[in-house]
N, C-alpha and C positions, 0 to 999 in steps of 0.2 A: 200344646201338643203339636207337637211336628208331624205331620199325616203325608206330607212329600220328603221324603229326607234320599240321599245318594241310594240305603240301605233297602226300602221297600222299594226304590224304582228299582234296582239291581234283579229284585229277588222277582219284581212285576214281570222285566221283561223276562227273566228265561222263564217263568209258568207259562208265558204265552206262546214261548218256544216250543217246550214241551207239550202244549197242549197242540200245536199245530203239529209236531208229529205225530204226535198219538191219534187224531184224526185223517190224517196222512197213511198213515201206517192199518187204519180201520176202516175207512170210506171205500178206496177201491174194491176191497174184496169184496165187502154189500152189497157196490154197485156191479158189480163181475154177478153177484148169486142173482140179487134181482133180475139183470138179463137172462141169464141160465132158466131162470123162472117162469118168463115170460114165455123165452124160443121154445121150452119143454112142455108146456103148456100145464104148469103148475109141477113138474116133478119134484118133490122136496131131500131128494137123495143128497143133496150137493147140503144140506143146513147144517149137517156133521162139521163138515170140511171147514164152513165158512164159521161156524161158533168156536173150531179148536185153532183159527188164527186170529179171532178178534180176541180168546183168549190167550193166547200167549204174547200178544203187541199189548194185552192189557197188564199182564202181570210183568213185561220186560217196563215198560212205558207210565204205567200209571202211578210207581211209587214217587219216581222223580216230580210227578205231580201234585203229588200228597204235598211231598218234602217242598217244593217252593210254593205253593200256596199257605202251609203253616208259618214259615218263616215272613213271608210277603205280609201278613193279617198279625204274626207278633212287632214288626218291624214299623206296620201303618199306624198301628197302638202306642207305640212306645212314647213315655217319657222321659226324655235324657236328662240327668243332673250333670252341673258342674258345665252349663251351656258356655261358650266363650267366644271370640271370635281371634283367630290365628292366620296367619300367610303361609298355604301349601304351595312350598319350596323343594323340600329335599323326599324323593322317593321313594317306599319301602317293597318291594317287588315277590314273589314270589311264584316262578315259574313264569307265566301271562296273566297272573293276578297282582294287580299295584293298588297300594294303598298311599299313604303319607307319613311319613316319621313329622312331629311337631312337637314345640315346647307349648305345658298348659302350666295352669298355678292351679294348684288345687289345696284349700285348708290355708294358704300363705305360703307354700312350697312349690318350687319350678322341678315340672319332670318330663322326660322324654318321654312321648310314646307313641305309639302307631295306630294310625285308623284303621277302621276295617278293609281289607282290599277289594274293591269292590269298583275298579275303574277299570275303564277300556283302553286299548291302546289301537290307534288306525281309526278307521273311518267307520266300523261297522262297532256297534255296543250301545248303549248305555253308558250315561257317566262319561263322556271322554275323557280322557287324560289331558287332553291341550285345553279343553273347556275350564278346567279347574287349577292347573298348574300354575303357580305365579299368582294368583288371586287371594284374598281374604275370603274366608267363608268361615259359618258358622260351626261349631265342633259341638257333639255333648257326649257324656260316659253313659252308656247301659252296665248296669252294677251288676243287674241280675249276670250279666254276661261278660261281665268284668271286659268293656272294650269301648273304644269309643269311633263315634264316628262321622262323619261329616254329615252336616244336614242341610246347609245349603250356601251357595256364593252368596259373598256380601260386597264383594269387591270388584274395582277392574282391574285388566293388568298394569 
Protein backbone atom coordinates (compact mmCIF):
# COMPACT_ATOMS: atom_id res chain seq x y z
CA UNK A 1 0.00 0.00 0.00
CA UNK A 2 1.19 3.24 -0.96
CA UNK A 3 -0.30 5.80 1.85
CA UNK A 4 2.15 8.74 0.50
CA UNK A 5 1.64 8.80 -3.16
CA UNK A 6 1.67 12.48 -5.48
CA UNK A 7 -2.35 11.88 -5.46
CA UNK A 8 -3.35 12.05 -1.54
CA UNK A 9 -0.52 14.57 -0.85
CA UNK A 10 -2.30 16.93 -3.81
CA UNK A 11 -5.57 16.28 -2.44
CA UNK A 12 -3.92 16.74 1.66
CA UNK A 13 -2.74 20.03 0.77
CA UNK A 14 -5.63 21.94 -0.60
CA UNK A 15 -8.11 20.28 2.58
CA UNK A 16 -5.70 22.16 4.48
CA UNK A 17 -6.24 25.08 2.36
CA UNK A 18 -9.72 24.98 2.58
CA UNK A 19 -9.99 24.25 5.93
CA UNK A 20 -7.76 27.37 6.63
CA UNK A 21 -10.25 29.44 4.86
CA UNK A 22 -13.18 28.18 6.26
CA UNK A 23 -11.85 29.19 9.73
CA UNK A 24 -10.63 32.29 8.24
CA UNK A 25 -13.78 33.19 6.87
CA UNK A 26 -15.50 31.98 10.52
CA UNK A 27 -13.26 33.03 13.37
CA UNK A 28 -13.31 36.69 13.02
CA UNK A 29 -16.99 37.27 13.17
CA UNK A 30 -17.04 35.10 16.63
CA UNK A 31 -14.51 36.86 17.70
CA UNK A 32 -16.18 40.37 16.49
CA UNK A 33 -19.74 38.78 18.61
CA UNK A 34 -17.67 37.76 21.62
CA UNK A 35 -16.37 41.38 21.91
CA UNK A 36 -19.76 42.89 21.06
CA UNK A 37 -20.77 40.48 24.10
CA UNK A 38 -18.48 41.40 26.38
CA UNK A 39 -18.70 45.67 25.66
CA UNK A 40 -22.89 45.06 25.88
CA UNK A 41 -22.54 43.49 28.77
CA UNK A 42 -24.09 40.02 27.58
CA UNK A 43 -26.61 41.53 24.90
CA UNK A 44 -27.31 38.60 22.71
CA UNK A 45 -29.03 40.66 19.75
CA UNK A 46 -26.06 40.54 17.49
CA UNK A 47 -26.19 35.93 17.60
CA UNK A 48 -28.82 36.26 14.58
CA UNK A 49 -26.28 38.20 12.53
CA UNK A 50 -23.31 36.15 13.66
CA UNK A 51 -25.01 32.32 13.06
CA UNK A 52 -26.42 33.75 9.36
CA UNK A 53 -22.61 34.42 8.44
CA UNK A 54 -21.00 31.33 9.86
CA UNK A 55 -23.71 29.90 8.03
CA UNK A 56 -23.38 30.95 4.63
CA UNK A 57 -18.97 30.63 4.84
CA UNK A 58 -20.39 27.18 5.87
CA UNK A 59 -22.47 26.32 3.07
CA UNK A 60 -20.10 28.35 0.27
CA UNK A 61 -16.81 26.78 2.14
CA UNK A 62 -17.64 23.52 3.65
CA UNK A 63 -18.39 21.31 0.57
CA UNK A 64 -15.01 21.96 -0.98
CA UNK A 65 -14.23 20.31 2.19
CA UNK A 66 -16.11 17.38 2.10
CA UNK A 67 -14.91 17.00 -1.58
CA UNK A 68 -11.06 16.87 -0.73
CA UNK A 69 -11.12 15.11 2.45
CA UNK A 70 -13.05 12.14 0.67
CA UNK A 71 -10.74 12.11 -2.19
CA UNK A 72 -7.50 12.52 0.29
CA UNK A 73 -8.89 9.13 2.54
CA UNK A 74 -9.82 7.28 -1.12
CA UNK A 75 -6.42 8.35 -2.53
CA UNK A 76 -4.31 7.39 1.20
CA UNK A 77 -6.18 3.76 0.70
CA UNK A 78 -5.63 3.02 -2.53
CA UNK A 79 -3.98 0.14 -4.07
CA UNK A 80 -2.53 0.69 -7.51
CA UNK A 81 -2.12 -2.30 -9.97
CA UNK A 82 0.07 -2.59 -12.90
CA UNK A 83 2.99 -0.70 -10.23
CA UNK A 84 6.12 0.09 -12.76
CA UNK A 85 8.69 2.44 -12.68
CA UNK A 86 9.00 5.06 -15.78
CA UNK A 87 11.08 8.54 -16.52
CA UNK A 88 8.68 11.65 -16.37
CA UNK A 89 9.89 13.41 -19.51
CA UNK A 90 7.26 14.70 -21.67
CA UNK A 91 4.17 16.92 -20.11
CA UNK A 92 0.47 16.58 -20.20
CA UNK A 93 -0.97 20.23 -19.07
CA UNK A 94 -4.29 21.21 -18.76
CA UNK A 95 -4.98 24.84 -17.99
CA UNK A 96 -2.38 25.11 -14.55
CA UNK A 97 -3.00 21.41 -13.89
CA UNK A 98 0.20 19.23 -15.27
CA UNK A 99 0.45 15.69 -15.17
CA UNK A 100 2.86 13.38 -17.35
CA UNK A 101 2.12 11.52 -20.61
CA UNK A 102 4.37 8.10 -20.13
CA UNK A 103 4.90 4.77 -21.85
CA UNK A 104 3.69 1.56 -19.37
CA UNK A 105 3.52 -2.21 -20.56
CA UNK A 106 0.67 -3.49 -19.31
CA UNK A 107 -0.49 -7.55 -19.93
CA UNK A 108 2.92 -7.44 -22.63
CA UNK A 109 1.47 -4.40 -24.40
CA UNK A 110 3.22 -0.77 -24.67
CA UNK A 111 0.76 2.14 -24.29
CA UNK A 112 0.71 5.79 -23.87
CA UNK A 113 -0.93 7.30 -21.13
CA UNK A 114 -1.24 10.12 -18.80
CA UNK A 115 -0.98 10.56 -14.94
CA UNK A 116 -3.15 12.27 -12.89
CA UNK A 117 -2.39 16.08 -13.13
CA UNK A 118 -1.72 16.83 -10.02
CA UNK A 119 1.60 18.85 -10.04
CA UNK A 120 2.60 22.34 -9.30
CA UNK A 121 4.28 24.54 -11.38
CA UNK A 122 6.53 27.75 -9.50
CA UNK A 123 7.56 27.60 -6.13
CA UNK A 124 4.23 27.56 -4.27
CA UNK A 125 2.17 23.82 -4.28
CA UNK A 126 2.61 20.58 -3.65
CA UNK A 127 4.31 18.10 -5.93
CA UNK A 128 6.50 20.44 -7.95
CA UNK A 129 6.94 20.17 -11.25
CA UNK A 130 10.98 20.66 -11.27
CA UNK A 131 11.06 18.11 -8.21
CA UNK A 132 9.79 15.35 -10.51
CA UNK A 133 10.52 16.19 -14.21
CA UNK A 134 13.37 14.22 -15.58
CA UNK A 135 13.42 11.65 -12.72
CA UNK A 136 12.29 7.91 -12.52
CA UNK A 137 9.54 7.44 -10.31
CA UNK A 138 7.25 4.94 -9.49
CA UNK A 139 3.59 4.78 -11.52
CA UNK A 140 0.48 2.39 -10.68
CA UNK A 141 -3.20 2.29 -12.34
CA UNK A 142 -6.45 3.04 -10.11
CA UNK A 143 -9.04 0.70 -12.25
CA UNK A 144 -11.59 1.71 -10.12
CA UNK A 145 -10.94 5.12 -11.71
CA UNK A 146 -9.50 4.01 -14.70
CA UNK A 147 -6.19 6.51 -14.29
CA UNK A 148 -2.94 6.15 -13.28
CA UNK A 149 -0.73 7.91 -11.19
CA UNK A 150 2.56 8.70 -9.85
CA UNK A 151 3.43 7.42 -6.38
CA UNK A 152 6.68 8.26 -5.80
CA UNK A 153 10.42 9.28 -7.22
CA UNK A 154 12.67 6.57 -7.50
CA UNK A 155 15.36 8.38 -9.45
CA UNK A 156 17.71 11.30 -9.88
CA UNK A 157 18.16 13.56 -12.45
Amino acid sequence: MYKKNTVASYYKYQLILFCIVLCLMTFPPTLLFVFALLATGGDMSGLVALLAVISICMLIWLPFVIYYLYQFVYYRRLEPEHVQTVRLVKTDTMFRFVGFDVTVTVDGTQKNVSTKRVFAVGMIGVNRLDDYAGQDAEIGYDGNRDEWIVLRRTGQK
